[in-house]
N, C-alpha and C positions, 0 to 999 in steps of 0.2 A: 974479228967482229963477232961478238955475243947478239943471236937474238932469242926471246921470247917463244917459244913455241906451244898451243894447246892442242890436245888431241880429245875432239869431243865424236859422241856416240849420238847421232842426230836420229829424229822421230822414233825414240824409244825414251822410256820411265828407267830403263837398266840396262848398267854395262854390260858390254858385249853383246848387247841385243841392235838392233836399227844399223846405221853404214856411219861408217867411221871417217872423219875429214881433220885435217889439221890447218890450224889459222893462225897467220904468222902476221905484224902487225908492226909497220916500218914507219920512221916520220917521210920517209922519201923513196921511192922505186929502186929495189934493187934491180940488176941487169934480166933482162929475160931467162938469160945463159944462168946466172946463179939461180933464179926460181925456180927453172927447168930442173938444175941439180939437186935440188931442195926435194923437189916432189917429188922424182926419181929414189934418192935416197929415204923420204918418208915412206915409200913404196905403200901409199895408201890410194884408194879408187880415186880422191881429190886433195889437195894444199891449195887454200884461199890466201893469200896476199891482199891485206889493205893498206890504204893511206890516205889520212884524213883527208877531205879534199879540198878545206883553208887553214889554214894554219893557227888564226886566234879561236879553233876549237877548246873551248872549254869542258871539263867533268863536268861541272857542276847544270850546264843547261841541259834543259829537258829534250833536248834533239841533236843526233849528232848525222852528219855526213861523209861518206867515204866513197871512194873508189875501189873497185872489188875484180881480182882477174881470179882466176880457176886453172892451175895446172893439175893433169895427172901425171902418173908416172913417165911418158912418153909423150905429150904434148899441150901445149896450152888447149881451153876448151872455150867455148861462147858461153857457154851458161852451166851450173851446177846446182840443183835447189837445195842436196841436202848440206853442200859445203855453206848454202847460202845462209840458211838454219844455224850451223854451227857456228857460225862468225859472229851472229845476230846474239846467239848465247852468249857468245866471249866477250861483245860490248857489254850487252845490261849486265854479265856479273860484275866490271868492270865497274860501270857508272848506272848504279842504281836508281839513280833519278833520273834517268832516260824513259821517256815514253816513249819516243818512236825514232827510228833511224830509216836513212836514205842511202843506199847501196846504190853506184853508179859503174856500171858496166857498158862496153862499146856495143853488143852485139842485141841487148835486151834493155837500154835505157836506164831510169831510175827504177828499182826499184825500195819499197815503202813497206816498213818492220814492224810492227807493234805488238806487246803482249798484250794478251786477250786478258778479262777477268778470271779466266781459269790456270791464270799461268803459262797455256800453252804462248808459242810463238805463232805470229800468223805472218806472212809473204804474200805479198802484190804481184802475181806476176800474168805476163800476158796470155791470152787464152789462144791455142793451139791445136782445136779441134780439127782431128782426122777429117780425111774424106773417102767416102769409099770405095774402093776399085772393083772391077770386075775383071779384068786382064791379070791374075793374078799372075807373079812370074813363076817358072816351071822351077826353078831353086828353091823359092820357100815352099811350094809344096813338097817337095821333094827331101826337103832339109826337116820336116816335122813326120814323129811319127805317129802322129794323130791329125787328119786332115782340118781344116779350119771349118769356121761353120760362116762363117763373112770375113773379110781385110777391108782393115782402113791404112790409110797411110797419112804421116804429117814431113815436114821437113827432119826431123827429128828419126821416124823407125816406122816399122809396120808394125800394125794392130793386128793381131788375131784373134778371133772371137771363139769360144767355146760354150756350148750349153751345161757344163757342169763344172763342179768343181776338182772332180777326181781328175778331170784331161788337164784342167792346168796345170795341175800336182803330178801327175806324171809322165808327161809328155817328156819325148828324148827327140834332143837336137843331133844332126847331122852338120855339123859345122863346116865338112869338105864342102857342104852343098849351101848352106846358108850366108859363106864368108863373099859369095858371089853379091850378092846384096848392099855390101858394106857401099859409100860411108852410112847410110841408114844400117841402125838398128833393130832389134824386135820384141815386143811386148803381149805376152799370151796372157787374156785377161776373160771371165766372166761375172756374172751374178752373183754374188754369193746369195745361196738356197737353203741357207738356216741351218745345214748337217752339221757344219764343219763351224762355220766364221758365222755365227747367226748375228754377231753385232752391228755385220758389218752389210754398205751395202754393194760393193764389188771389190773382187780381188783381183792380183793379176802379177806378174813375173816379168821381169826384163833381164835384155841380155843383150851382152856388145858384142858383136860380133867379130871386129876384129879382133879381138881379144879371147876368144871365143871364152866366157866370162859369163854367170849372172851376177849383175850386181843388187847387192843386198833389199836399198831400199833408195829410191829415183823421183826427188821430186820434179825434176825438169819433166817427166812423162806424163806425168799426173795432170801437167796442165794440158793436154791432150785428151787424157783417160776422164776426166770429170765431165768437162763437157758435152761427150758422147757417152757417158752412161747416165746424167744429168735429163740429157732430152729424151733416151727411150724411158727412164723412168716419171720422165714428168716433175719433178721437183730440182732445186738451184743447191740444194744442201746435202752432200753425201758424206759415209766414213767409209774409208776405204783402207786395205790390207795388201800389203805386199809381202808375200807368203815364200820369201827366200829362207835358205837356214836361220838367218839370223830373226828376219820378221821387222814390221814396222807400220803403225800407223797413223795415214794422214786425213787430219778434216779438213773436207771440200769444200768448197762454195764459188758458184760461178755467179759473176756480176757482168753481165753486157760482155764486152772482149778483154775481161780481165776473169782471172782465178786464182782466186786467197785458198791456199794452203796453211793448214799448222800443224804444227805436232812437237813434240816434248824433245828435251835434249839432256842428254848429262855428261861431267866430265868424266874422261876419262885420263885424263896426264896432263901436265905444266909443267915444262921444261926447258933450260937453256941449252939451244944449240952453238956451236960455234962453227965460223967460217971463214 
């Protein structure tokens, strides 16, 4: 069996910049067992799998619907933004007269695609705003070698707050100590203060812990991270920077318990696999 495979470079203008996801696009589910191997052998941070979700899908209509799963290299996921991103790109290059598409996942619903007038892609996705603890556990502190200045946590990871830019930039993780924390993650984020990222209006770094990993650029976090830097600043519209090696930025916007995310994609490879 020959399939299709793309490998795009999501919420970056250039390759090799933003997080890299491959999207593989089937008329019918392959086994779990073969996607699992898929992503494993793409040994990229995400491999999206879709399949249309009726069958008299046409090119030609201005709307398409799919069903969307998320492996990484070691195990299925509930949600990926920036695999989501990528998928969204390989449709509309696909079918150019697409306005908008419906991405249907078990763990996060439908979610709803459309390019904005600037090109970018924008994402529907639920809002995930931390909440904040005071019992912070003796692990992450222990695991950062810059103390925090507040913690939030969501289902997703812990927030860690800093008052500048330079601690998010160079804080060093203790992973003996922070792999204690797992299944949550962690995301060390502040203000940006005009020195460094003046475009922008918060940065912030994630990392898996199991894996002990930063990954590039996360939009699944971001529906967390908007929200809570949305109401200290007082406004529903942010841009915000995730300041890995690679780098990546997303525009925010929080609507009631939703958050639209966008940001740019380009290809990077089209290729048949075989299996």
């Amino acid at each position: 069996m020959q399939l299709e495979i793309n490998v795009i470079d999501a919420f970056t203008d250039s390759v090799f910049k933003g997080n890299s996801a491959a999207v593989i696009i089937t008329d019918n589910w392959l086994s779990a067992e073969l996607m699992q191997s898929i992503a494993m052998e793409n040994n990229l941070a995400e491999t999206a799998f879709l399949v249309a979700s009726h069958s008299e899908y046409l090119s030609s209509e201005d709307t398409a619907a799919y069903d969307i799963r998320w492996f990484s290299p070691l195990t299925e996921v509930d949600f990926c933004g920036h695999a989501t991103l990528a998928s969204a790109f390989v449709l509309f290059s696909k079918y150019p007269s697409l306005s908008s598409i419906s991405l249907s996942a078990k763990a996060v619903g439908v979610l709803t695609i459309v390019q904005t007038a600037t090109g970018k892609i924008q994402m529907d996705f639920p809002n995930t705003k931390p909440e904040r603890i005071k019992d912070i556990p003796e692990s992450l502190l222990a695991g950062l070698s810059i103390a925090p200045v507040e913690v939030y946590r969501n289902l997703q990871a812990y927030f860690v707050i800093y008052n500048a830019e330079s601690d998010v930039l160079s804080v060093v993780l203790d992973n003996q100590s922070l792999k204690q924390l797992a299944p949550l993650n962690l995301v060390v984020t502040c203000l940006a203060d005009c020195k460094i990222f003046d475009k922008y209006d918060f940065i912030s770094r994630y990392f898996v812990l199991a894996t002990a990993s930063e990954d590039p650029v996360t939009g699944s976090i971001h529906t967390g991270l908007t929200p809570l830097w949305a109401e200290r600043l007082g406004k529903n519209e942010l841009m915000a920077y995730q300041a890995s090696s690679r780098g990546g930025v997303l525009d925010c916007v929080v609507v009631g318990d939703r958050v639209l995310i966008s940001g740019n994609a380009v290809q990077y490879m089209t290729g048949i696999i075989s299996v």
